[in-house]
C-alpha positions in Angstrom: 28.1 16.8 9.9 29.0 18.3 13.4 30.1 22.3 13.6 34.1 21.2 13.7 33.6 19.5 10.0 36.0 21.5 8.1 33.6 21.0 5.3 30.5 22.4 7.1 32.7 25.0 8.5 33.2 25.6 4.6 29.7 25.7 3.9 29.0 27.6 6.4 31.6 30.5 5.0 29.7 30.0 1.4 26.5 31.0 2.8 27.9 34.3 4.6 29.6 34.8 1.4 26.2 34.4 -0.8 24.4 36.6 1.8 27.0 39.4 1.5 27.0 39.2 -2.3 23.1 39.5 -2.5 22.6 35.5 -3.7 20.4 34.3 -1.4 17.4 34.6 -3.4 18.3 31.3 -5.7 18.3 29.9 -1.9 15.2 31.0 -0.9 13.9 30.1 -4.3 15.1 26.2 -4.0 13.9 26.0 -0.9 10.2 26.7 -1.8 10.2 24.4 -4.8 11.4 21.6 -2.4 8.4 22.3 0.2 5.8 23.2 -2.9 7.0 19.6 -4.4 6.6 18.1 -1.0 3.1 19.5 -1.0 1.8 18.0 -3.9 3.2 14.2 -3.6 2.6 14.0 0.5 -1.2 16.5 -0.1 0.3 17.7 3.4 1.7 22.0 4.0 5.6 21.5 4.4 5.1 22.9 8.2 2.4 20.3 9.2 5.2 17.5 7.8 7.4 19.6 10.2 5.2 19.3 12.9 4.4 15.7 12.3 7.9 14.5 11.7 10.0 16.3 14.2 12.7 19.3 12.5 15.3 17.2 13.3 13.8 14.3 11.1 13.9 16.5 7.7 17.7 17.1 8.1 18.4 15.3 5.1 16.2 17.3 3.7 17.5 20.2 4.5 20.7 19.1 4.1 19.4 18.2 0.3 18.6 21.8 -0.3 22.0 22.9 0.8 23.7 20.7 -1.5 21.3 21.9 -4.7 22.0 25.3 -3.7 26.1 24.5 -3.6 25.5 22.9 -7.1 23.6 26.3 -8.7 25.3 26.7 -12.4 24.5 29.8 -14.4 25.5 30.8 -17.9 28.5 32.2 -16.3 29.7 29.6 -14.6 29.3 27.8 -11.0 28.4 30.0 -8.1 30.4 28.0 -5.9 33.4 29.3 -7.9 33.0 32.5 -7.4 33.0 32.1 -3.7 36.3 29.5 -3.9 38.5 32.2 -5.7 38.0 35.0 -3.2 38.2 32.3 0.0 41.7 32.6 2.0 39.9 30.6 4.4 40.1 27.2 2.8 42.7 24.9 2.6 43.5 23.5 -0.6 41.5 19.5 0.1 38.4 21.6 1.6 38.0 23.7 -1.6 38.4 20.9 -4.0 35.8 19.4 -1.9 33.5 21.9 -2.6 34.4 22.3 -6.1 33.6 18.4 -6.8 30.3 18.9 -4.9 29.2 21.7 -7.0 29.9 20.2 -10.0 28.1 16.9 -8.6 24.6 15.0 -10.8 22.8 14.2 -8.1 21.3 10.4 -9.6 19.5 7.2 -8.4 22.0 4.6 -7.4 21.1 0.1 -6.6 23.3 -1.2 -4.3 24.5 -4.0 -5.7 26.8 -5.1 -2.6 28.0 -4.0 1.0 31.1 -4.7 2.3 30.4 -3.7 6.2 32.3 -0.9 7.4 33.9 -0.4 3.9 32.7 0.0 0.7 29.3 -0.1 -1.3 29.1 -1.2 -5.2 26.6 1.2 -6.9 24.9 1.6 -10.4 23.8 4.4 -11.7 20.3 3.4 -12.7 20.7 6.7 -15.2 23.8 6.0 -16.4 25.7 3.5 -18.3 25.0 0.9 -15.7 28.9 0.2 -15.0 29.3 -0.5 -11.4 31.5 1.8 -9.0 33.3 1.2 -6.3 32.5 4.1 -3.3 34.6 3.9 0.1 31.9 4.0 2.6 32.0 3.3 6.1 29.0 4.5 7.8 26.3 3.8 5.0 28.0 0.9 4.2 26.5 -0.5 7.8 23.6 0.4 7.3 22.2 -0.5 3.6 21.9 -3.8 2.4 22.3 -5.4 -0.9 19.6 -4.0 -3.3 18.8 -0.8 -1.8 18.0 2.2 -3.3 19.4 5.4 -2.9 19.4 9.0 -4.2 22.8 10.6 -3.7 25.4 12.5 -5.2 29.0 11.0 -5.8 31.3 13.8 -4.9 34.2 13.0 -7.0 38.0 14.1 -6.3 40.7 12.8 -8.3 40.2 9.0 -8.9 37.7 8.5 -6.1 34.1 9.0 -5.5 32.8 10.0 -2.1 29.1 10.1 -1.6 28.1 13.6 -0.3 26.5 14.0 3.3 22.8 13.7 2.1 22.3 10.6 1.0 18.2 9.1 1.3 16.5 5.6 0.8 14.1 5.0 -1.9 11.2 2.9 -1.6 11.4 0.2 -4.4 7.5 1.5 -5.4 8.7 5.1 -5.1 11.4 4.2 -7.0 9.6 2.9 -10.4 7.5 6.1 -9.9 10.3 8.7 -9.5 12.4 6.8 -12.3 9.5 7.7 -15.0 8.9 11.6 -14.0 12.8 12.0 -14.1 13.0 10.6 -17.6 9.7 12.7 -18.5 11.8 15.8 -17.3 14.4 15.1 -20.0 12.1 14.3 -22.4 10.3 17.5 -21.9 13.4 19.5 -22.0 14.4 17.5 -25.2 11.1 19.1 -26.7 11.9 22.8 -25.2 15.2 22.7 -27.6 15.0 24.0 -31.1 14.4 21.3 -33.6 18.2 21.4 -35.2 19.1 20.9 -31.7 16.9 17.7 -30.6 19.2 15.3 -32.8 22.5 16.6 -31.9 25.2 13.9 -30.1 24.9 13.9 -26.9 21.6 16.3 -26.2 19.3 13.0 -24.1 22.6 12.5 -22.1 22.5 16.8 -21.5 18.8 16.5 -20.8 18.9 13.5 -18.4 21.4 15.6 -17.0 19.2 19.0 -16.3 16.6 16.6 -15.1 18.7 15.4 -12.1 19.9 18.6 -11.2 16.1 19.5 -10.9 14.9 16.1 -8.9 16.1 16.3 -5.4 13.0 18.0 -4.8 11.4 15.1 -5.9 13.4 12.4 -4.4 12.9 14.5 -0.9 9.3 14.6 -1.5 9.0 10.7 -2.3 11.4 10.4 1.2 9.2 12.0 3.3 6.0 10.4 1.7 7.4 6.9 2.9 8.4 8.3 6.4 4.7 9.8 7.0 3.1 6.4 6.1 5.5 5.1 8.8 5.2 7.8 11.7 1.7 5.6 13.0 2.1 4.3 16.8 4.7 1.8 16.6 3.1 -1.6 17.3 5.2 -4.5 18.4 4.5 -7.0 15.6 6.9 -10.7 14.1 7.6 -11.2 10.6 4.1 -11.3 9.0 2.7 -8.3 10.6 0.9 -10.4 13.6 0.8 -8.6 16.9 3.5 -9.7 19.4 1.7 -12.1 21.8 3.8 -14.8 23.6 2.4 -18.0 23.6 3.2 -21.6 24.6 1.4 -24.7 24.3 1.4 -28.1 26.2 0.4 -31.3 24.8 0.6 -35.0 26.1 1.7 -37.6 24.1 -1.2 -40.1 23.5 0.9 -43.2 21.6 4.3 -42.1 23.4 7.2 -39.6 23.2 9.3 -41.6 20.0 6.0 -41.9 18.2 6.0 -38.1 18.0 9.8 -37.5 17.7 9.2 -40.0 14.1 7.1 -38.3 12.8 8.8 -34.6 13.7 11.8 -36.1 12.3 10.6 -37.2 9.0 8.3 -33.7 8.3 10.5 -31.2 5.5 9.4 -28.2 7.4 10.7 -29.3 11.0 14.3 -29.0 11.3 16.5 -30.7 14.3 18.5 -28.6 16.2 19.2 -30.8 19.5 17.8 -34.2 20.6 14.3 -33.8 21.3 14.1 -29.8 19.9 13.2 -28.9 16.7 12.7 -25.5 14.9 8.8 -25.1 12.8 8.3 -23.1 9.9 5.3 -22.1 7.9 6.5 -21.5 4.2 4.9 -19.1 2.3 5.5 -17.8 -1.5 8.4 -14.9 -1.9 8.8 -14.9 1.4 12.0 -15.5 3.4 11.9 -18.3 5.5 10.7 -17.7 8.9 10.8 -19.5 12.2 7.6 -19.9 13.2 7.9 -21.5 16.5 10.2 -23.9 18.8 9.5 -27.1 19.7 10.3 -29.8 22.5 10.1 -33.0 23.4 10.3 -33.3 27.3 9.2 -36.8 28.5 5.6 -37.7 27.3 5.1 -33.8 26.9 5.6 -31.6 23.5 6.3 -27.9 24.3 5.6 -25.5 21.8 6.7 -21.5 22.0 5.8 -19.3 19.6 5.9 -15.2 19.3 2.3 -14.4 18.1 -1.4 -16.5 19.0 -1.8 -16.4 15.3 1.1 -18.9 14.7 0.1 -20.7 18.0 -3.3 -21.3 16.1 -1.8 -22.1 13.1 1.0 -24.4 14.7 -2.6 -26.2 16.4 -3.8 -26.8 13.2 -0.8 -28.2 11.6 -0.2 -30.6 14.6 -3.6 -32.1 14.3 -3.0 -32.5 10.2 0.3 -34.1 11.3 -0.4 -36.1 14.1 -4.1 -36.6 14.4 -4.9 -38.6 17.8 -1.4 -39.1 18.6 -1.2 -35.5 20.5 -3.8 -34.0 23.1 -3.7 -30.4 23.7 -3.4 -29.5 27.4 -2.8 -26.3 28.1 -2.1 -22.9 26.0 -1.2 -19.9 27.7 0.7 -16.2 27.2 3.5 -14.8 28.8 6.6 -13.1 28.6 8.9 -13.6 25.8 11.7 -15.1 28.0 9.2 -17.1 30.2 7.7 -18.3 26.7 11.0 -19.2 25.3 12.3 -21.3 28.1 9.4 -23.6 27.9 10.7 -25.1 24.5 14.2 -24.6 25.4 16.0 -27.8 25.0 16.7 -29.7 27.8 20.3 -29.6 28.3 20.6 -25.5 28.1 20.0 -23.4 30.5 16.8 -21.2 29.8 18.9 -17.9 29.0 20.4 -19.9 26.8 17.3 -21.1 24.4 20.1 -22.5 21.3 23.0 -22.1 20.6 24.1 -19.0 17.9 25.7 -21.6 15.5 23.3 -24.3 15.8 20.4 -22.1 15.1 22.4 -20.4 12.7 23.2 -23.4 10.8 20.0 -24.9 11.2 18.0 -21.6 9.8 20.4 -21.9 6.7 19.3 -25.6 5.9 16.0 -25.1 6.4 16.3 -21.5 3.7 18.5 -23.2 1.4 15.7 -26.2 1.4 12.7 -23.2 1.4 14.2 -20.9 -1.8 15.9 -24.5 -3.9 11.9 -25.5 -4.0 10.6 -22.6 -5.4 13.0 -22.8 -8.9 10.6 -25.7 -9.5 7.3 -24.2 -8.7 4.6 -21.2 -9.9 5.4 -18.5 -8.2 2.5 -15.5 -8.6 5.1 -12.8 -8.8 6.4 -14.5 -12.0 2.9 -14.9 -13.0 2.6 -18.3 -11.7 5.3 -19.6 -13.8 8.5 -21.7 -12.1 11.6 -19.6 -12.1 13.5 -22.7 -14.3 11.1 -22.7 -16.8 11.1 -18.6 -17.1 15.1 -18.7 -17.5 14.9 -20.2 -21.1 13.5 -16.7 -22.7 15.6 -13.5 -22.8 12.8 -11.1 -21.4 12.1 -14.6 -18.7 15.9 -14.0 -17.4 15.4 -10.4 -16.5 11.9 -11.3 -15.2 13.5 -14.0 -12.5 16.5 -12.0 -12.0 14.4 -9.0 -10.5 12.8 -11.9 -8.4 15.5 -12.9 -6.8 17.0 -9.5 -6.1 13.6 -9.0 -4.4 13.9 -11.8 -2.5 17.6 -10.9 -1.8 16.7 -7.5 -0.7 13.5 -8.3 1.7 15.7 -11.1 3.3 18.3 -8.7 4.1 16.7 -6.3 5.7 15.0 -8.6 8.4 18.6 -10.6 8.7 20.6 -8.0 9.1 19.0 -5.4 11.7 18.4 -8.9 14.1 22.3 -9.4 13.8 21.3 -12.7 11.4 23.6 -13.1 8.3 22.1 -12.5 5.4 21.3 -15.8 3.3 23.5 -16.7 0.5 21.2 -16.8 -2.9 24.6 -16.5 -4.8 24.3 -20.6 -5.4 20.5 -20.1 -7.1 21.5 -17.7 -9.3 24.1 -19.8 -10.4 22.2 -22.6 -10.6 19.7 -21.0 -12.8 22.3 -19.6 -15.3 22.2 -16.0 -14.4 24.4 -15.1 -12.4 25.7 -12.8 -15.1 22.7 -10.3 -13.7 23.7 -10.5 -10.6 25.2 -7.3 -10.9 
């Protein structure tokens, strides 16, 4: 929030409010449960995190503690109450702001769809797993379909806002922070006198007391997954192979249509212009990747690919596929546009490498071919079962539906950062009869 947010500006009077009254000390206490928490899940002193991260980094942290100190309820009621009821300050929309956020569950929410500078469709993964509707324009460029996040709904009226500290959860982190929160309740369940423990009602009251306790853990499992991430970058592709530029040149032993046959007729080489084609390696729960360009140029096959692992492996596979019909020539590195124009087909400029809707159409075709092949075979993740075959059983349904939301999600997030739309599995869900889970 910048200083001019009437709603920090809000905050900011509840603080000098809490600090004239004498209430800081709940503040100072939340604040040391978040860095103790932090302690024990990262094994790192809040200050070296600090240190390692950059201040500005933890803001949503911060930001976190702020909100759970906004949110303190006690026997007597809310303590943002106190300060709303004394406030001249406020107008009428900025206090039932603050009112909402006090009373606001903080909870663990799956994205179940984006609409780009619009909306998001949540679930409550502790709730009753009904699907909500939050106008959101800033997250809503962001996240991508089966995300995770940890955020509070700030609710006013008929509409839900999500508050200003909103973090991503790992989908690991996620599992493990779903089963301590539920252990919370459970041990606050046991706590309660035994004529209580059966009342209507008192898991729905402890689940609740849990999540008003776990933004100190959700921070904690935040910061965890940043820390694993604050190495040196490294300039990798998709795979994790070091960036390295390379082309190769071969000559064309038995003649240029001999090649472009065979090209032509391969499933994992897809046509994009006369003489150019587009090379992928598949691989199992992967998204489909481009693993390098090819072109025909006269009695000379180009190849350009972003890594000298896939240049080895696209050597191998041409001497599988061809045999004697290709003889490598030359293989060198260079930079990526240098690289690129070498298998740039040969009516486009070199700046121009293919055009946005060919490639775009082509990368489709060649997905849609990838992911419709794998309803049919063993996928490990399934336990080396075919996802048609695991659809006939209840438990089999649920099993293949979390597949494909993997597959959804991991797709996403490589399309979407690179400006790529994201591919449409909405036709394999259908196809396998679940689309009903799809939600």
């Amino acid at each position: 929030m910048s200083n001019d947010d009437p709603i920090r500006a809000g905050i900011d009077a509840f603080l000098d409010w809490a600090t004239e009254r004498g209430h800081l000390q709940a503040f100072q206490e939340i604040t040391q449960e978040f860095m103790e928490v932090c302690e024990e899940v990262t094994g790192m002193d809040f200050e070296d995190v600090a240190t390692v991260m950059g201040e500005g980094a933890l803001a949503p942290v911060f930001g976190m503690i702020l909100e759970s100190y906004v949110s303190i309820e006690y026997e007597s009621g809310f303590l943002i109450d106190g300060f709303l009821e004394e406030t001249q300050a406020l107008l009428p929309l900025e206090k039932e702001y603050l009112r909402a956020l006090g009373r606001s569950v903080p909870s663990l929410y799956e994205v179940v769809d984006v609409v780009p500078k619009s909306h998001l469709v949540l679930r409550d993964q502790f709730g009753s797993g009904e699907l909500e509707s939050i106008r959101e324009e800033e997250l809503s460029q962001t996240l991508v379909q089966w995300d995770w996040i940890f955020a509070r709904i700030v609710r006013m009226g008929e509409e839900g806002h999500l508050s200003g500290c909103t973090i991503l959860m790992e989908s690991v982190d996620r599992e493990e922070f779903e089963e301590l929160v539920r252990d919370m309740a459970t041990r606050h369940v046991k706590k309660m006198p035994k004529a209580l423990r059966k009342s209507p009602g008192v898991g729905a009251r402890a689940l609740r007391v849990a999540l008003r306790s776990a933004p100190a853990l959700a921070a904690a499992f935040w910061i965890g997954a940043r820390l694993e991430r604050s190495a040196p970058p490294r300039l990798t592709v998709t795979g994790g192979d070091p960036m390295c530029p390379t082309a190769l040149e071969y000559s064309t032993v038995e003649g240029p249509s001999a090649v472009a046959a065979v090209l032509d007729a391969a499933p994992d080489f897809v046509k994009t212009f006369p003489g150019s084609w587009l090379w992928t390696l598949e691989e199992e729960e992967s998204p489909a990747v481009i693993r390098a360009f090819v072109k025909l140029d006269g009695d000379r096959l180009f190849v350009a690919s972003m890594s000298a692992e896939r240049a080895d492996e696209c050597t191998a596979h041409f001497r599988d596929l061809f045999g004697l019909m290709l003889q490598l020539e030359r293989r060198w590195e260079g930079p990526i546009a240098e690289i690129m124009a070498v298998a740039a087909p040969s009516d486009l400029e070199s700046d121009e490498l293919l055009e946005p809707e060919v490639l775009e159409a082509a990368t489709a075709e060649l997905m849609e071919r990838h992911y419709r092949g794998t309803l049919d075979e063993p996928v490990p993740m399934l336990g080396h079962r075919s996802p048609r075959e695991l659809v006939k059983t209840a438990v089999g349904r649920e099993r293949v539906a979390a597949w494909l939301k993997y597959l959804e999600h991991e797709q996403g997030i490589h399309a979407i950062p690179a400006g790529n739309p994201p591919f449409d599995f909405l036709p394999l869900w259908e196809e396998l009869g679940i689309a009903d889970l799809r939600r």
